[in-house]
C-alpha positions in Angstrom: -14.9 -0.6 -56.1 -11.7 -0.1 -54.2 -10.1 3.0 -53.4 -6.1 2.8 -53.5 -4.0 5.1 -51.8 -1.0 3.5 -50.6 1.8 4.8 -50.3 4.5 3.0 -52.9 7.5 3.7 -49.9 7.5 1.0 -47.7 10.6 2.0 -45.6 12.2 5.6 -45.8 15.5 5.2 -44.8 16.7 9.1 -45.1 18.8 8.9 -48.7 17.9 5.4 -48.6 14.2 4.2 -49.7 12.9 0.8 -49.2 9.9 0.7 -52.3 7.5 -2.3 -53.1 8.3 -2.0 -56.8 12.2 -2.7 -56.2 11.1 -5.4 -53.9 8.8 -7.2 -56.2 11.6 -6.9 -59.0 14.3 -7.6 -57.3 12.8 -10.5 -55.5 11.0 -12.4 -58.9 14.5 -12.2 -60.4 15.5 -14.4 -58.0 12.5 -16.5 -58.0 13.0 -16.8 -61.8 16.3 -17.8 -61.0 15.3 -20.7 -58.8 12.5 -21.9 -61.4 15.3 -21.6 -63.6 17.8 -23.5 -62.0 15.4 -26.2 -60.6 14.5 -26.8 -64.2 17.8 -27.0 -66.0 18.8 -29.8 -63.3 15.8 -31.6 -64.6 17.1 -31.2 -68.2 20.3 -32.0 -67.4 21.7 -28.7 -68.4 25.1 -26.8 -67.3 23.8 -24.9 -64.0 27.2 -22.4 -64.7 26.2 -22.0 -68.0 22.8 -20.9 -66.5 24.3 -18.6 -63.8 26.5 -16.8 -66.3 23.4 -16.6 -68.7 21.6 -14.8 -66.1 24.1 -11.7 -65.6 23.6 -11.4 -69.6 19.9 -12.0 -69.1 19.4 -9.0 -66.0 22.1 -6.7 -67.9 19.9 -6.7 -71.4 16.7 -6.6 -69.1 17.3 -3.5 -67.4 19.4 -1.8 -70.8 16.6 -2.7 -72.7 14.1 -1.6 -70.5 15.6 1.5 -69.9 16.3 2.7 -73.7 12.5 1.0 -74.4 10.9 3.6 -72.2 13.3 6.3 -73.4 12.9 5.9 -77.4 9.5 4.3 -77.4 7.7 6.4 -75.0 9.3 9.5 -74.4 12.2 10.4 -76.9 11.0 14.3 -76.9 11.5 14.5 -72.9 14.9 12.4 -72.9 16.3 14.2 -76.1 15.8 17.7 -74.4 17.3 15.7 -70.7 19.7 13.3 -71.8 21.4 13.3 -68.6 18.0 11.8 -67.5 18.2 8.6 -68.9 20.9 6.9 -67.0 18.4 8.4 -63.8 16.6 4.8 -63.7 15.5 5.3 -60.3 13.0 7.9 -61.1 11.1 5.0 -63.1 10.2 4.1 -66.8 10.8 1.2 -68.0 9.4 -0.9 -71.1 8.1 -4.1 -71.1 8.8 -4.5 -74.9 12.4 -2.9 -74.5 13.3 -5.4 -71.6 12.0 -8.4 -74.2 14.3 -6.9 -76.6 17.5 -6.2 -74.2 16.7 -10.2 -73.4 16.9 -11.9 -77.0 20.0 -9.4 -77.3 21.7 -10.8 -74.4 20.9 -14.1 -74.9 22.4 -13.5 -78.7 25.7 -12.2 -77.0 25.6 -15.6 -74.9 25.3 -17.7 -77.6 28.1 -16.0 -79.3 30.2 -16.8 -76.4 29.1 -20.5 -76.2 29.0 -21.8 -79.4 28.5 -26.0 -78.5 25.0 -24.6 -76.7 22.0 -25.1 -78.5 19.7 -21.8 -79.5 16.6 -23.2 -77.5 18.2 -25.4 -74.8 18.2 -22.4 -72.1 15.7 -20.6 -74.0 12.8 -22.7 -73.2 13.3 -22.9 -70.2 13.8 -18.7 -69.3 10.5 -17.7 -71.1 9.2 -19.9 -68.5 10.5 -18.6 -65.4 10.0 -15.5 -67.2 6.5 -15.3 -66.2 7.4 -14.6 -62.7 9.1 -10.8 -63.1 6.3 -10.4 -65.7 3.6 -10.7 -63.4 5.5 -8.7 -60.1 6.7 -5.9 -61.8 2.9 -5.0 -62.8 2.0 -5.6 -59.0 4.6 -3.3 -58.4 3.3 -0.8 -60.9 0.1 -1.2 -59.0 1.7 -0.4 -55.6 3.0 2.9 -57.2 -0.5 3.7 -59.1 1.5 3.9 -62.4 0.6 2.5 -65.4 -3.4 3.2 -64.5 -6.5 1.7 -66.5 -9.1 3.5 -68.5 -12.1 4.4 -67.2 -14.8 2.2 -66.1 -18.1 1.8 -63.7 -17.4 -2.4 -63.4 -17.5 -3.7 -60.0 -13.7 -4.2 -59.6 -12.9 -1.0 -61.2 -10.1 0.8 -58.3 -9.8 4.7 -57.8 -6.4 5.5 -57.7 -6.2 8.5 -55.6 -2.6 9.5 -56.4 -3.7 9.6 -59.6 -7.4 11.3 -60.0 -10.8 10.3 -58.1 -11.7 8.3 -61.5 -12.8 4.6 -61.4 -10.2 2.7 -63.5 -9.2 -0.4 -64.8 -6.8 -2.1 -62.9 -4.8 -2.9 -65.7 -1.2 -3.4 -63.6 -3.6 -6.5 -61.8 -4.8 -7.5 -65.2 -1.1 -7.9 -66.2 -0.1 -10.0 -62.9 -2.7 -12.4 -63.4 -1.8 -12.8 -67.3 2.3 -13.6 -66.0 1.0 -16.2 -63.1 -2.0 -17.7 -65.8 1.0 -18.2 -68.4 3.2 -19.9 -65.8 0.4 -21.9 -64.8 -0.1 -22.9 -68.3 3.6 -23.6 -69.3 5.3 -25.1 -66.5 3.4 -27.6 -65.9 3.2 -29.0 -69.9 6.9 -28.2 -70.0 7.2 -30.4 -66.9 4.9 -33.6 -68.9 6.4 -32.6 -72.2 10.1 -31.3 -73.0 11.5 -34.5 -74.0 8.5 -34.5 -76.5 8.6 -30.7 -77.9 10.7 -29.4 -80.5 13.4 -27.2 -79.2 11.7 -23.1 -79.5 7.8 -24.7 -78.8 8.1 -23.2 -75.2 9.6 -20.0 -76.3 7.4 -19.3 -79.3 4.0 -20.3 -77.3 5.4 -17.8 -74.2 5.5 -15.1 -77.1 2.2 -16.0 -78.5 0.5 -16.2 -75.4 2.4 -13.2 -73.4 2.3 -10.6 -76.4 -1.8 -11.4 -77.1 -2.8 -11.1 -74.0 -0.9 -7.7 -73.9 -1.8 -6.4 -76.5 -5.5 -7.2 -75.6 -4.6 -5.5 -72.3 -3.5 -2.6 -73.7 -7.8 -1.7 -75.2 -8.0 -0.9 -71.3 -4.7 0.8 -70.5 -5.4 4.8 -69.8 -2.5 5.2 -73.1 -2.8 7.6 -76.7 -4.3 5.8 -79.7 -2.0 6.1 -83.2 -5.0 7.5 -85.1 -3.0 7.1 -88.0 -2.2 3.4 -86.9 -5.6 1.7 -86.8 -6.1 3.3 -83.5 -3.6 1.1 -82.1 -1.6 2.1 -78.7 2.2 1.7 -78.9 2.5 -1.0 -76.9 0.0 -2.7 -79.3 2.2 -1.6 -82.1 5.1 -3.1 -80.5 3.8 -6.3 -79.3 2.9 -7.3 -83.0 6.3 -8.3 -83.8 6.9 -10.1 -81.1 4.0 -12.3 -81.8 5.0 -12.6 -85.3 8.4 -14.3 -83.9 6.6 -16.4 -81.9 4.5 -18.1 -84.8 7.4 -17.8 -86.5 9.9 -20.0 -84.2 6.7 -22.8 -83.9 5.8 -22.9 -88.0 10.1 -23.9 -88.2 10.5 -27.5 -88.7 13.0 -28.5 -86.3 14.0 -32.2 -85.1 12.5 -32.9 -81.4 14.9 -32.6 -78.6 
């Protein structure tokens, strides 16, 4: 059992605070962004298409994250504070709100670029994807946010900012799911993409991605929906997602 009390500052500047989370965000962007690039050379794929695609991308990602926490999670609190919402700094964000913001961006950036194909940069960002996916829950875990349930197994962690209970460590759960995923992916993306119909990549990623979280979820320290099959809202939400995914890989399309 480990016992976890650091503290999520890792630099206090006065006004200025230097936090793991914003460094493991702000620093898997960027490593998305070189898996990204590196793999649209291979494609042969515009690299400026790519570079404008990701201000979209990181606009929708933080929108959608934001209003995600706020309607999803905590529309009493923000309804009563609305002044709070734009406040992003104070945390919550939504995993399933970011996913959203994302396919909404990438919508707007089709729109723009009409020649560009619907999967040709899609397959390829659900890939690098993985790599915020998995930081941001590290980062969640160097802030003890986001805690487990209770449990007595051997790797169970006491968050002491939090309570003396032995807990899941759900954020850790979630980092290993993003690296697993990008383990899976990159490497039969790498052997296979001239092979795959356009959307396999991005409709396994949501398969894969929203199962495992919604597995996840059994041992998050969240409400059940009794009226919902007992189901957590981040179980409700991830549903739909995985419905698209089977959806985009049951669509007969020509191979690339």
């Amino acid at each position: 059992m480990l016992t976890w009390n650091i503290d999520p500052v890792l630099l206090d500047l006065g006004p200025l605070e230097l936090r793991y989370y914003g460094i493991l965000f702000a620093g898997s962007l960027l490593l998305a962004y070189a898996l990204a690039r590196h793999m649209v050379k291979i494609k042969k794929l515009s690299v400026d298409k790519l570079d404008e695609l990701v201000l979209f991308l990181v606009l929708g990602l933080v929108i959608g994250a934001r209003l995600g926490h706020v309607f999803f999670y905590e529309w009493d609190y923000y309804r009563a504070n609305p002044e709070m919402i734009i406040q992003i700094w104070r945390g919550g964000l939504s995993s399933h709100g970011a996913a959203i913001g994302v396919l909404v961006s990438y919508g707007l950036f089709l729109l723009r670029h009409k020649k560009v194909k619907v999967f040709d940069y899609a397959d390829i960002v659900v890939i690098a994807a993985c790599l915020p996916v998995a930081f941001i829950r590290l980062g969640n875990f160097f802030n003890s946010e986001i805690v487990g349930r209770p449990t007595d197994l051997p790797w169970a962690v006491v968050f002491e900012r939090v309570d003396s209970i032995a807990r899941h460590p759900s954020q850790l759960y979630e980092f290993l799911m993003g690296l697993v995923i990008l383990a899976l992916l990159y490497p039969l993306w790498r052997h296979t993409y001239k092979k795959q119909k356009p959307g396999f990549f991005f409709g396994l990623f949501f398969i894969l991605y929203f199962s495992l979280r919604f597995l996840v979820e059994f041992v998050k320290e969240y409400p059940l929906h009794e009226n919902l099959l007992n189901l957590t809202t981040g179980q409700l939400l991830s549903l739909p997602f995985i419905a698209i995914g089977f959806v985009v890989l049951l669509i007969p399309r020509k191979k690339a």
